[in-house]
C-alpha positions in Angstrom: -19.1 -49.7 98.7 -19.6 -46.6 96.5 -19.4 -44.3 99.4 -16.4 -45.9 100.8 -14.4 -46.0 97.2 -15.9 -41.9 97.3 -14.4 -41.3 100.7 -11.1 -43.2 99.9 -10.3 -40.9 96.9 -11.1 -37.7 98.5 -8.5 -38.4 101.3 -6.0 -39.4 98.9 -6.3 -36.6 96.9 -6.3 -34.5 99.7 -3.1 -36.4 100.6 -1.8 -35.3 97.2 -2.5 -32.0 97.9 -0.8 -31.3 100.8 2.1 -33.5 99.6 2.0 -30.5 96.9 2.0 -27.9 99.5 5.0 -29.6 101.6 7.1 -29.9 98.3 6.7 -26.4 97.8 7.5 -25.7 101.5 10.5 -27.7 101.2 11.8 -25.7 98.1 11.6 -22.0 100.1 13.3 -23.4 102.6 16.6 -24.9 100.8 16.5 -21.9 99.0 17.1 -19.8 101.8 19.6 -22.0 102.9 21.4 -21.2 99.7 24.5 -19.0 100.0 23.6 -15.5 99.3 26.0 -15.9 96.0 24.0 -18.1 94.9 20.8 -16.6 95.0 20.9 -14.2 92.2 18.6 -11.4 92.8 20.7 -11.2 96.2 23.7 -11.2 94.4 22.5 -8.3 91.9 21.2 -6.0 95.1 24.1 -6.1 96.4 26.8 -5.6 93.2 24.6 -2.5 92.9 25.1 -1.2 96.5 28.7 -1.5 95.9 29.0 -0.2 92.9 26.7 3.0 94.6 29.1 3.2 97.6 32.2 2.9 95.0 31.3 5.8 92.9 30.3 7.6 95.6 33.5 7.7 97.3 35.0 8.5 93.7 33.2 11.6 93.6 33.6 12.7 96.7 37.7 12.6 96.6 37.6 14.0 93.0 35.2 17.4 95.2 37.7 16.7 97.7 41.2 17.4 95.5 39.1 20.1 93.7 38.4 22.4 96.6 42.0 21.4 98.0 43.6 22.5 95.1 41.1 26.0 94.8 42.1 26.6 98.6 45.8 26.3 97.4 45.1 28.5 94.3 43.5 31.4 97.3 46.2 30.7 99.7 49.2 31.9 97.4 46.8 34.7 95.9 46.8 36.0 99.4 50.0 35.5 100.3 51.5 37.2 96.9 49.8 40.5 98.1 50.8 40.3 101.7 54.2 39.9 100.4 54.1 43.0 98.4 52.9 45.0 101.4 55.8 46.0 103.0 57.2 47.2 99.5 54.1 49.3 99.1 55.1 50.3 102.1 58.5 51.5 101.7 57.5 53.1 98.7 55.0 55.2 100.1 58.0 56.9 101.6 59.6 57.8 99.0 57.1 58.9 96.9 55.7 61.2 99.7 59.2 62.3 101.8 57.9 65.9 102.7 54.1 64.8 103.8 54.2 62.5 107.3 50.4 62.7 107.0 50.2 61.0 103.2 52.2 58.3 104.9 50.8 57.9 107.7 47.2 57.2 106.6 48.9 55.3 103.4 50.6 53.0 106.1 47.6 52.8 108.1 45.6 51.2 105.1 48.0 48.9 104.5 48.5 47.5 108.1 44.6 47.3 108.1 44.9 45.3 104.4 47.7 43.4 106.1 45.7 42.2 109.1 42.5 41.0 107.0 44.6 39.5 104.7 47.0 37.5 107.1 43.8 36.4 108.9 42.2 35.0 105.7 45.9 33.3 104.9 45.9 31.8 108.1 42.0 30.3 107.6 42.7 28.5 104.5 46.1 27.0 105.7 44.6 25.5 109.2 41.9 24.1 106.5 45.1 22.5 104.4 45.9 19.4 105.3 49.6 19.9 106.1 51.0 18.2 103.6 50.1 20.6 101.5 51.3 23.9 102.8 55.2 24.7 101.9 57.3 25.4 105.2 58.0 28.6 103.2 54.0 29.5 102.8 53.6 28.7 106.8 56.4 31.0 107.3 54.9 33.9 105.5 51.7 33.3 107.5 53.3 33.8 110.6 55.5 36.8 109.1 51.8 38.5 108.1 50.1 37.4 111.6 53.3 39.3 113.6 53.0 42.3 111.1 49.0 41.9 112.3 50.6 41.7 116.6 48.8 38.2 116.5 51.8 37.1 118.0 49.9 33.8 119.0 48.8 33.1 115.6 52.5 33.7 114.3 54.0 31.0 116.7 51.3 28.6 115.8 52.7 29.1 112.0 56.0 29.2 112.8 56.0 25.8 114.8 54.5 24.2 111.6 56.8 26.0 108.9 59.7 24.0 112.4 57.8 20.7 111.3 57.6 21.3 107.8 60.4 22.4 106.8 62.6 20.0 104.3 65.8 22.1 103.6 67.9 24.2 106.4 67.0 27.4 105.0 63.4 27.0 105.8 64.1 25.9 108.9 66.6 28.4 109.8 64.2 30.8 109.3 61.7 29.4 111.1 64.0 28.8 114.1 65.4 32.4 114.0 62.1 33.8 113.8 60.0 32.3 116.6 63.4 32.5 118.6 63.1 36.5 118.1 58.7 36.0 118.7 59.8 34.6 122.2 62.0 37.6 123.2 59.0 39.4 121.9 56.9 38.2 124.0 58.4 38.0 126.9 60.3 34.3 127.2 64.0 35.2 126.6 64.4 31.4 128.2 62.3 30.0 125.1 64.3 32.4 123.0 67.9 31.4 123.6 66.3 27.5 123.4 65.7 27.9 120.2 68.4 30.0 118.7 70.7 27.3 120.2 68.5 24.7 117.7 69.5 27.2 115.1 73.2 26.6 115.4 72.6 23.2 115.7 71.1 23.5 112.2 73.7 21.5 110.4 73.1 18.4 112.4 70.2 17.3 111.0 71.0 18.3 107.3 73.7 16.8 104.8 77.7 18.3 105.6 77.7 21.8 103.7 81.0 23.9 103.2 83.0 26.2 105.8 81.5 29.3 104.3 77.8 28.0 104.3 78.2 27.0 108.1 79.9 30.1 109.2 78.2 32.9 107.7 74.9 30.8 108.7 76.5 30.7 112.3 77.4 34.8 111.7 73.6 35.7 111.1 72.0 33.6 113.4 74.6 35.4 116.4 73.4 38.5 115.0 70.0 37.8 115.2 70.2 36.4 118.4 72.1 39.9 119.4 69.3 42.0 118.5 67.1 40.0 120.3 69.1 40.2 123.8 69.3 43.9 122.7 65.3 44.6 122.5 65.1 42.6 125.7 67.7 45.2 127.6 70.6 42.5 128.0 73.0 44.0 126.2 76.4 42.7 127.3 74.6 39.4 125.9 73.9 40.9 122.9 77.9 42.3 122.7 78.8 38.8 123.3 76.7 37.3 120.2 78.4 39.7 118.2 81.8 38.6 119.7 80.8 34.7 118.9 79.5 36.2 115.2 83.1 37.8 114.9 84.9 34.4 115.8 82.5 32.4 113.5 84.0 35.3 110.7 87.8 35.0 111.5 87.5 31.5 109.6 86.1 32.4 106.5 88.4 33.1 103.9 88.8 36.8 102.1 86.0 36.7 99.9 83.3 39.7 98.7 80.9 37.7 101.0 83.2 37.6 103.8 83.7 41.5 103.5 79.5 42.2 103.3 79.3 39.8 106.5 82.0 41.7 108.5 79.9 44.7 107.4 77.3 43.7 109.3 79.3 43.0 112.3 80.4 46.4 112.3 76.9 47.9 112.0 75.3 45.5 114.5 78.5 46.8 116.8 77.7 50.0 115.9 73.7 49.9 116.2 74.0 48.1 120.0 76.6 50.2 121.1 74.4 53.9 120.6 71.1 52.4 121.2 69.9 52.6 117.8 66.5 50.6 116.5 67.7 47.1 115.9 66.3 45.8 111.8 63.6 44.2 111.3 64.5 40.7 112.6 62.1 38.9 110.4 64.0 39.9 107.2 67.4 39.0 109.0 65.6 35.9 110.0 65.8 34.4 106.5 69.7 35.8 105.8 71.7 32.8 104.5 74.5 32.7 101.9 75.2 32.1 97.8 76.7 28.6 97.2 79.1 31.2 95.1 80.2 32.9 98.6 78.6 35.7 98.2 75.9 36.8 100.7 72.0 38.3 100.8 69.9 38.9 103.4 67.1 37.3 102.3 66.3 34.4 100.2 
């Protein structure tokens, strides 16, 4: 009877034992079954990856604006000097009038400046985004990569100072110039497409006055004269002048209107005994005062 009352409380306390074991079974598993919310060390892993990924992200759009803003900073440092260039330029040759040699090897080291420079430029805009470029900073890219004969690189620039630009006098620029970089490069067709955009200008921007539209309309027929000119068509560069003449004869007498008939009579004059045609990059940016009074370049 002893034996039996021995074996009877072995099993149950073996029973108990594994009851033990089963509760604590059941207790992992509903806690797995818990939401992940709920389970707090869960919870606290994962606030911390997020708060990891979070100020990661912060950092790396703070390094982001930083070396956007220092590209900016090098972009206009660059483009200050290669706008001083073709003062330099000038200058040489009037500081040396009697030496050809002094100029020539001065010029020289400035068109070599000019092409490293315009090459740098035109690394740091393409690493922009575009929103941050100026259509006046694109413009002067291209204006450097033409003074460079990267005549590829300038149309690249010019088509995004076309896309950029917020005012008509950045995009009339734009327009006139890679107009006169298709002549240039053989595309009279793609030339005359765009000058026509260019005296279309004033459809796309608010109504501006009769003087602002016609002396626009004046420099953009002159432009587009030199440009038929350097291609050899001159009786369609004679007509350009004729349709700059007509855009004159309804502008009021003015000290602007006189300048701009000037230049009517010196493009005339220039096309009609074979002269060198101006550098159609500064014409390209001509436009008028709001007081009436007009400058070639802005």
């Amino acid at each position: 009877m002893e034996q039996k009352n021995n074996a009877v409380n072995v099993l149950a306390e073996s029973v108990r034992l594994i009851k033990k074991e089963v509760d604590a079974l059941q207790i992992t598993v509903m806690s797995q079954r818990a939401p992940w919310y709920k389970n707090v060390p869960t919870a606290i892993s994962i606030l911390a990856l997020v708060f990891s990924f979070g100020t990661t992200y912060v950092s790396y759009k703070r390094t982001e604006a930083q070396d956007i803003q220092n590209t900016r900073v090098e972009l206009r440092g660059l483009l200050q000097r290669l706008s001083s260039l073709p003062r330099d330029t000038f200058e040489i040759t009037k500081k040396y009038p009697n030496d050809p040699s002094a100029i020539a090897t001065l010029g020289g080291y400035f068109n070599q400046e000019n092409t490293l420079l315009s090459r740098q430029a035109a690394e740091l805009a393409r690493k922009l985004p575009r929103s941050y470029v100026s259509a006046t900073e694109y413009f002067a890219v291209a204006s450097a990569l033409q003074g460079a004969y990267n005549n590829e690189g300038a149309k690249e620039f010019l088509r995004y100072a076309i896309e950029s630009a917020k005012d008509f006098n950045d995009k009339i620029a734009a327009l006139r110039a890679n107009a006169n970089l298709m002549f240039i490069m053989g595309q009279p067709a793609a030339g005359r497409d765009e000058y026509e955009k260019a005296l279309d200008i004033f459809s796309g921007f608010e109504q501006y006055n009769g003087y602002t539209i016609n002396s626009t309309h004046i420099w953009t027929e002159l432009n587009w004269a030199y440009s038929e000119a350097s291609f050899g068509s001159k009786d369609l560069a004679n007509q350009h002048v004729s349709s700059a003449e007509g855009y004159l004869s309804g502008l009021s007498p003015s000290p602007g209107t006189d300048q701009l008939r000037d230049q009517i009579d010196q493009a005339r004059m220039i096309l009609n005994s074979n002269r060198k045609p101006p550098n159609l990059l500064d014409y390209a940016t001509a436009s008028p005062l709001t007081d009436g009074v007009s400058k070639s370049s802005r």
